[in-house]
N, C-alpha and C positions, 0 to 999 in steps of 0.2 A: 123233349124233356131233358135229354141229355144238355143240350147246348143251356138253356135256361139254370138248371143245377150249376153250371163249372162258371153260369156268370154271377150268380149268387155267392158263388165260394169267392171267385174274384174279387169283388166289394168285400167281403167282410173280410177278406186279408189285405186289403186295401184299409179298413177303418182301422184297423189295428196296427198297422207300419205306422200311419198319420196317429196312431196314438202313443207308441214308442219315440217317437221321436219328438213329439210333444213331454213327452216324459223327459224324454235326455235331456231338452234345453233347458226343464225348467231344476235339472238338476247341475248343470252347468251355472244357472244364474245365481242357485242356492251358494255353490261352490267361490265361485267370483266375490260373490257377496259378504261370504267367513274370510276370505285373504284380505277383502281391502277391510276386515276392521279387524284382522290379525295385525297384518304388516307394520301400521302406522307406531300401535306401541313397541313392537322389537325395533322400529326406529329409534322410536323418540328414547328407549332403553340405551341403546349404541350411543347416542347424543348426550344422554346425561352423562354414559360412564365417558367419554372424550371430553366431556364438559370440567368434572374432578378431573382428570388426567392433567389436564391443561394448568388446573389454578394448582398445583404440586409448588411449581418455582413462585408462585405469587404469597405476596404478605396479604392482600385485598384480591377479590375475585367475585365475578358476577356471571351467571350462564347467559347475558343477552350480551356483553362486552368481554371477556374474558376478564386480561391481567388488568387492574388498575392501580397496583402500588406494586414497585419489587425492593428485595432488598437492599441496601448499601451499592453491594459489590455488583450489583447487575443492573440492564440498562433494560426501560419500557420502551417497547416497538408492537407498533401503530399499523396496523393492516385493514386497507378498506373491505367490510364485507356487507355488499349491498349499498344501503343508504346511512351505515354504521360502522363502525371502526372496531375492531377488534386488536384487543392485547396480549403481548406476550413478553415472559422477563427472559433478555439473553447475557450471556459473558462477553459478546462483543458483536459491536453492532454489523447488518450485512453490506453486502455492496452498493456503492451509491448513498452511502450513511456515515456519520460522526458520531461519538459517543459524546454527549454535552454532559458533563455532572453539575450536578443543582446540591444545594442544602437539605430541600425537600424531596425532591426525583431526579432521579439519570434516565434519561432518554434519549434517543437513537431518533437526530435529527438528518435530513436531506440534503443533499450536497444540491447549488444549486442547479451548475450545470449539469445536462442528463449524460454528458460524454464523461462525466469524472468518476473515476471507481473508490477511489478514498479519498477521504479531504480530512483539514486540518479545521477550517469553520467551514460555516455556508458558502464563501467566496475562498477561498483559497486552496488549491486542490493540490494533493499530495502524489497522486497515482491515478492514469488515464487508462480508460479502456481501450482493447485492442484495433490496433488502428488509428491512433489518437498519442500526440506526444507531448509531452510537456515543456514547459517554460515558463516561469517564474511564477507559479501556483493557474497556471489556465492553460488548456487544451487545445491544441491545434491540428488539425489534417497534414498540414506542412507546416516549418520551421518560418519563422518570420524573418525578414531581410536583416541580413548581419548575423546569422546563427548558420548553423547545420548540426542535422540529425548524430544523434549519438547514443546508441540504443534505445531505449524509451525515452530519452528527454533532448530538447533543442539546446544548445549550450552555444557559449559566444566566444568568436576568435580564436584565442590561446588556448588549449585544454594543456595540463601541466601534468606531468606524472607526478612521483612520489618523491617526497623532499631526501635529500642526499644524508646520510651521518654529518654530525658532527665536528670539525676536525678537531686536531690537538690545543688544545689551552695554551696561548703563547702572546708573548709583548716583545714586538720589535726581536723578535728572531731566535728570542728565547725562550725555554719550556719552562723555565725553575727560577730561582733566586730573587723574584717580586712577588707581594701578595697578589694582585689581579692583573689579568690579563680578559683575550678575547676570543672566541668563537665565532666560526663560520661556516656557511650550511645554504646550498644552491636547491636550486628548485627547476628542473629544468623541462624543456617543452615537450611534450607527448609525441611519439610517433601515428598516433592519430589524428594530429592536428593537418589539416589541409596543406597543402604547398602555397595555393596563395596567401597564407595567411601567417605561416612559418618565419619568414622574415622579419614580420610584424610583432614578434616575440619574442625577445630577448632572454635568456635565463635570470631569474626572482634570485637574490643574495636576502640573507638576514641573519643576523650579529645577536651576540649573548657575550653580558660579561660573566665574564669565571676566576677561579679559584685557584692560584698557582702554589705551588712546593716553595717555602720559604725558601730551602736551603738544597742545593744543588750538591750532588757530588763531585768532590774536588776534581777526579779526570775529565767528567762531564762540563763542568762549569768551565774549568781550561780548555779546553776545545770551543766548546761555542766562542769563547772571549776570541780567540785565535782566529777562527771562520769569521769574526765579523771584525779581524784586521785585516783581514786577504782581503775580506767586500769592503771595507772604507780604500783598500790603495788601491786597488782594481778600478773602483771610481772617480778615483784624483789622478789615475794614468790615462783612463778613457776620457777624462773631462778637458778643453783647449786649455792650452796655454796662454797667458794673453800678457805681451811685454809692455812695458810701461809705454808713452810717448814720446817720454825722451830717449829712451835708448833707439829710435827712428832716425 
């Protein structure tokens, strides 16, 4: 009797586990069931409010494209999303982009080589990414024959420092007493120009006419006259002598 009793009690605590846990799942499915048609509108909420957030900078704005018109002062940039293009109005355009201004839209076109970090149009590149050096608006790995590298950009032969002052306003040796006179100002070769190529480089001269002191002061003006009678005899002493043929 005993053993038939504790197998009876067994079963029906057996139907009962298999019915709890038939319970749980189907409160599990219930559960799963209220999140997935929770979730979808606190998305699509987030989305709308990102969707205003975005068209703020826009004159024109649509939630499937964003910007499609910006102001004057700011430029339309074009970002692929999916099989669609997505807008946005910026102050200046990103890497790899030129600002175009238009009468009707400013947009943020594409440079076209992919190694160019700014450019001036589609072909002409301003600034290279790293790794990448420039020369005469296009990008190189290394410097093309006849150049060498010179921090970001390739540059040719002569690199030239910075042009010299001015010198003093003067005609044939004097400061004063002419209305014009002339100006002169070197330009001379970098210490980072190569050695072989240092020879090949003469120092650049360029000339300005100017503006002289009509009137000289009388000690000043008598002295120069004087200096430039020492230099005319000094040159008729140093210069041959040459005797006639007859006195031969």
């Amino acid at each position: 009797m005993r053993p038939a009793l504790f197998q009876r009690q067994s079963f029906r605590q057996m139907l009962r586990n298999l019915f709890l846990v038939e319970m749980h799942w189907q409160h599990l499915a219930l559960l799963s069931l209220f999140c997935q048609t929770l979730i979808p509108p606190v998305a699509a909420g987030k989305r709308s409010e990102s969707w205003r957030q975005e068209c703020r900078s826009c004159l024109e704005c649509s939630k499937e494209n964003g910007c499609l018109r910006c102001s004057e002062r700011l430029f339309l940039f074009l970002t692929r999303d999916g099989m669609s293009h997505r807008g946005s109005c910026l102050h200046s355009c990103p890497s790899g982009h030129f600002g175009l201004r238009a009468k009707d839209l400013n947009r943020c076109m594409k440079c076209k080589a992919p190694e160019c970090e700014r450019c001036f149009n589609k072909d002409f590149c301003t600034k290279c990414k790293g790794g990448f050096l420039l020369f005469k608006g296009k990008c190189f790995k290394s410097c093309p024959e006849g150049t060498f590298p010179q921090s970001t950009d390739c540059v040719e032969g002569c690199v030239f420092g910075v042009w010299s002052e001015w010198s003093l306003c003067q005609r044939n040796g004097l400061s004063c007493g002419v209305r014009w006179g002339q100006q002169i100002r070197t330009h001379e070769v970098s210490s980072r120009t190569p050695e072989e190529t240092e020879v090949l480089c003469p120092p650049q001269t360029e000339s300005r006419k100017c503006r002289m002191k009509k009137r000289c002061p009388k000690d000043k003006r008598k002295n120069e006259r004087i200096e430039e009678r020492r230099k005319a005899q000094k040159h008729l002493k140093l210069s041959p002598v040459t005797e006639p043929p007859w006195g031969m």
